[in-house]
C-alpha positions in Angstrom: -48.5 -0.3 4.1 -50.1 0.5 7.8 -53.8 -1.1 6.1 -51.4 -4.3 5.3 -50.1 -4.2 8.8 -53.3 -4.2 11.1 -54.4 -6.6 8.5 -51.6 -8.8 10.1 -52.3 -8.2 13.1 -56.0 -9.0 12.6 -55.3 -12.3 11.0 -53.0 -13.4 14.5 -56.0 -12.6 16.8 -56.9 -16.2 15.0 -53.9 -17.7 16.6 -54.6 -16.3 20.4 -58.1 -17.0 20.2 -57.6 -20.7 19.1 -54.9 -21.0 21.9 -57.1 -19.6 24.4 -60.2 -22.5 23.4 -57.4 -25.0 23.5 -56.2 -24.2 26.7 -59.5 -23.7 28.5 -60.4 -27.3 26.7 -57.0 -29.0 28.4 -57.3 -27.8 31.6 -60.4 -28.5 32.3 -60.2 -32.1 31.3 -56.6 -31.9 33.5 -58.2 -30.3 36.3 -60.7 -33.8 36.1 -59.0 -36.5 35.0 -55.7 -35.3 37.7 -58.4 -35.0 40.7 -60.1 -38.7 39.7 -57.3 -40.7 39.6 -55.0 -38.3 42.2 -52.3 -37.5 39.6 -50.2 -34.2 41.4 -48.2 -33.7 38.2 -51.4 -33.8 36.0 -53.1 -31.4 38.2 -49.8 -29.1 38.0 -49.6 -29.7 34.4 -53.7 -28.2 34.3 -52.9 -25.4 36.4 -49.9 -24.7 33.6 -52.8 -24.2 31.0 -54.9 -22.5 33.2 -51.9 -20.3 33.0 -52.0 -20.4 29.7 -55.2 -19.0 29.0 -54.4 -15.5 31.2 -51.1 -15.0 28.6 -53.0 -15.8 25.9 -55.7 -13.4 26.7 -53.1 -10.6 27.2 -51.5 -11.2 23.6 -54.8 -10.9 22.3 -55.6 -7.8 24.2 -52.1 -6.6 22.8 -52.8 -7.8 19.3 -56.2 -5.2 19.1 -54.4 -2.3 20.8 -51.7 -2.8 18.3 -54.1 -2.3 15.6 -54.8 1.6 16.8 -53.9 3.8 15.0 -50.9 6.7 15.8 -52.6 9.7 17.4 -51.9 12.9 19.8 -50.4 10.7 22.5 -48.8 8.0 20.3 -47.4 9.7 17.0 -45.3 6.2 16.6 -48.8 4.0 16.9 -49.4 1.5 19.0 -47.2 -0.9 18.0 -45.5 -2.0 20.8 -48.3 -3.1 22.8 -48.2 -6.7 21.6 -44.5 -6.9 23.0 -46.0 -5.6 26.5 -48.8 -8.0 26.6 -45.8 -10.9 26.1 -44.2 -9.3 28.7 -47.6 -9.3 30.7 -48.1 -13.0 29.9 -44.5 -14.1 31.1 -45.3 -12.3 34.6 -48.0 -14.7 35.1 -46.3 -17.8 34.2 -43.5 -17.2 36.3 -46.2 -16.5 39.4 -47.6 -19.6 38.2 -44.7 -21.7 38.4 -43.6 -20.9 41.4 -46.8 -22.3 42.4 -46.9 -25.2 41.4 -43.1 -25.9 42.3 -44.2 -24.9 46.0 -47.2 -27.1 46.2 -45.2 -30.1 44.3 -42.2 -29.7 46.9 -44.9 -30.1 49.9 -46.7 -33.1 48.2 -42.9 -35.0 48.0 -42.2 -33.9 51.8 -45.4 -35.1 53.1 -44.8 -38.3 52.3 -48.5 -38.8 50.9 -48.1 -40.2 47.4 -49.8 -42.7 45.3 -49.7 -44.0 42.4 -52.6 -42.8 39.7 -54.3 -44.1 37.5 -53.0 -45.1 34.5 -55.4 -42.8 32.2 -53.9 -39.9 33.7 -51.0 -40.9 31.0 -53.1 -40.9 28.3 -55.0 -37.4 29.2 -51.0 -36.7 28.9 -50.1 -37.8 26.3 -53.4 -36.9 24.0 -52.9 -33.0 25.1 -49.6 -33.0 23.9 -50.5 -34.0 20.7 -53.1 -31.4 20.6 -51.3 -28.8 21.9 -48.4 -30.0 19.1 -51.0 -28.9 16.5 -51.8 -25.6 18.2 -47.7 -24.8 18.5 -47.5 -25.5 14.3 -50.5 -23.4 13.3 -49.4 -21.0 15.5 -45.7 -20.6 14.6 -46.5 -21.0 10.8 -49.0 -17.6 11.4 -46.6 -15.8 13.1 -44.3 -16.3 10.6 -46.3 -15.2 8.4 -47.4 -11.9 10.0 -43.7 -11.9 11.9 -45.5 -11.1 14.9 -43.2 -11.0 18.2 -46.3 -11.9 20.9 -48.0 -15.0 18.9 -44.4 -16.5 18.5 -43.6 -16.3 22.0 -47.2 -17.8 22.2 -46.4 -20.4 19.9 -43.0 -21.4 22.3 -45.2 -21.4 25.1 -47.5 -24.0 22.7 -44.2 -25.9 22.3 -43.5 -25.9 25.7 -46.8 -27.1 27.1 -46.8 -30.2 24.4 -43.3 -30.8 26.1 -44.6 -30.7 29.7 -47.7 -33.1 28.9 -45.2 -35.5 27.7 -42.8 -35.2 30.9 -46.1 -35.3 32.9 -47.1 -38.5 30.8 -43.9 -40.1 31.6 -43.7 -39.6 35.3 -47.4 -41.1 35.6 -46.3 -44.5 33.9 -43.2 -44.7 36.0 -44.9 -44.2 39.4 -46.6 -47.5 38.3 -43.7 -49.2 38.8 -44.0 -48.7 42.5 -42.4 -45.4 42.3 -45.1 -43.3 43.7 -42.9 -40.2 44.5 -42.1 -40.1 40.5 -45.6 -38.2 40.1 -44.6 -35.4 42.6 -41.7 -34.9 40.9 -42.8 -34.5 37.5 -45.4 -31.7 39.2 -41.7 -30.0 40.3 -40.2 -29.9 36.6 -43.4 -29.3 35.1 -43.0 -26.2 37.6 -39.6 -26.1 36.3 -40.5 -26.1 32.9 -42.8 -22.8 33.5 -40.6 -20.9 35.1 -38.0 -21.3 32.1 -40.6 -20.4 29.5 -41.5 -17.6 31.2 -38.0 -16.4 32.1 -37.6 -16.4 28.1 -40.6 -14.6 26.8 -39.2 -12.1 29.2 -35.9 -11.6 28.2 -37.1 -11.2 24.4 -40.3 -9.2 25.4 -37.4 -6.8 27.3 -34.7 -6.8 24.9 -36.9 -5.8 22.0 -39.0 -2.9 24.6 -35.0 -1.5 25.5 -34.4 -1.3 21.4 -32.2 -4.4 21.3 -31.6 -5.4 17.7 -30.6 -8.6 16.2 -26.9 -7.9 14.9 -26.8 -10.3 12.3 -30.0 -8.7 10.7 -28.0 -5.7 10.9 -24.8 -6.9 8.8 -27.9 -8.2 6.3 -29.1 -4.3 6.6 -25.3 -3.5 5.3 -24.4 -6.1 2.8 -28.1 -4.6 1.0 -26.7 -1.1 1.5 -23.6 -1.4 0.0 -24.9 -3.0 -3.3 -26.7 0.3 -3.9 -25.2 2.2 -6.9 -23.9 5.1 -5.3 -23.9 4.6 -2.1 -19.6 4.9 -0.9 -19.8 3.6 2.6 -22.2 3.3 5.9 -21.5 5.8 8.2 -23.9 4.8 11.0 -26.8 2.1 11.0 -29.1 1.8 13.9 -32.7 -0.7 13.9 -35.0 -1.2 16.4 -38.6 -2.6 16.2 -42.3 -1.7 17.3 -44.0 -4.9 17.2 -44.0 -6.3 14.3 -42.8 -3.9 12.4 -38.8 -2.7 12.0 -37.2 1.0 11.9 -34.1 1.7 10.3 -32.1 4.7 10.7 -28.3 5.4 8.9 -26.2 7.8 7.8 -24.8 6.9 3.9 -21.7 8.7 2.2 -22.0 9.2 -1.6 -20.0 11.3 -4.1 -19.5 15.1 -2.6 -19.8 16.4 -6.6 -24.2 15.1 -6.9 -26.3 17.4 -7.0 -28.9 17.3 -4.5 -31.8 15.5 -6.9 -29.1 12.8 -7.6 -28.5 12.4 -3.9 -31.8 12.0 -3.0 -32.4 9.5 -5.2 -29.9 7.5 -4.1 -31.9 7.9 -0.6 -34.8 6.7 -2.1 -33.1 3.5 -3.8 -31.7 2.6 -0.2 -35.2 3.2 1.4 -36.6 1.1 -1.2 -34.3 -1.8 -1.3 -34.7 -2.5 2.3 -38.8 -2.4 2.3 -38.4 -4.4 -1.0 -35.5 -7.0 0.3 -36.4 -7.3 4.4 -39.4 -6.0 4.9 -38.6 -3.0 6.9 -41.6 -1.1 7.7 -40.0 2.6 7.7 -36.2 4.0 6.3 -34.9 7.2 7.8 -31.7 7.9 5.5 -29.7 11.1 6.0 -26.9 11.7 3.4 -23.3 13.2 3.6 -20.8 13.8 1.4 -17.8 11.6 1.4 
């Protein structure tokens, strides 16, 4: 099971890496093509994927520690290290955005603005193509290997696409001799960062404080109570370590088993979860009803 597992993790350094070449790819042709023709939101929309490529670093980095092994210090393993390195990458989006909003607001306030050129909508437009392709490879993976940190890179994937397209549009309307429209795409693409951030945080935090999806849990239940001879749920708590899922619960069964029946009824439980949801370890403990 734990060989299967690292193997997972293995196969999603393939997503951070190829996020990582894509991002250094876009921003340095954003970085260009925003300087040439003077586009402020294309610039802001580069130093996004700059970004970009810090985050993705850090789920990579958490992605191999993941994959050590338990030891003296860490009888659990290491699994939680991926959900740090998300929470690592959303502290440096969020620094980021403010950034850019703050140098976007002082462009629109000191009343310097032209229009730019027109290919500055097409570098737009083409990344978030690109960046689309990125965000289904990368979702599809993590789907896959249900890893936490490559889906929230995958959102941040999404996200990016999203902002090239905002940035694309606010290029073509300052044509229209609405120069200030540039600017102001720079301030929602700023916008746009700080809300991605501000929600690879809240999931990186929820699942690091033991939050647990309740619906999954009610799944957990329905499963439980199919179980031939299990009475009732007495108590049912899940929390994850990465990518993998801990279950622990108190079951009620007949007070007249003997104690080989009762732990086999245990093991059934144990074994319908792994089997059914995919949960990486069961801790059942049994009481008579």
């Amino acid at each position: 099971m734990d060989q299967l597992k690292y193997d997972d993790l293995k196969r999603g350094e393939r997503g951070a890496i190829i996020s990582i070449f894509a991002y250094l790819f876009l921003s340095a042709l954003k970085f260009y093509i925003g300087n040439v023709t003077n586009s402020e939101a294309l610039k802001a929309d580069g130093i996004n994927n700059a970004t970009d490529i810090i985050a993705s670093v850090a789920v990579l980095i958490g992605l191999r520690l993941s994959q050590n092994p338990a030891d003296k210090d860490h009888p659990y393993g290491h699994w939680k290290a991926e959900t740090v390195a998300s929470m690592v990458a959303s502290f440096v989006m969020m620094i980021v955005g403010i950034q850019v909003l703050y140098e976007a607001i002082k462009h629109i306030f000191s009343g310097e603005s032209e229009s730019p050129d027109l290919i500055a909508a097409w570098t737009g437009i083409f990344s978030a193509f690109f960046m689309y392709a990125v965000y289904r490879y990368n979702k599809r993976l993590a789907r896959k290997i249900n890893s936490q940190s490559l889906m929230a890179a995958s959102k941040d994937n999404l996200s990016d696409a999203w902002v090239s397209i905002g940035t694309a549009v606010g290029i073509i309307g300052s044509q229209f001799n609405l120069p200030w429209l540039d600017p102001l795409t720079a301030v929602i693409v700023g916008l746009l960062i700080c809300k991605t951030a501000w929600g690879i945080f809240r999931e990186s935090s929820h699942y690091l404080t033991d939050g647990f999806d309740e619906d999954e849990i009610e799944l957990y239940k329905e499963t439980i109570n199919n179980v031939r001879g299990v009475k009732s749920i007495k108590d049912i708590k899940a929390r994850s370590y990465g990518n993998n899922i801990v279950v622990d619960l108190i079951i009620l069964v007949n007070g007249n088993l003997d104690i080989r029946d009762a732990h086999d009824i245990s093991t059934n439980v144990e074994k319908v979860l792994i089997e059914k949801h995919g949960v990486y370890d069961v801790h059942v403990h049994i009481e008579p009803s």
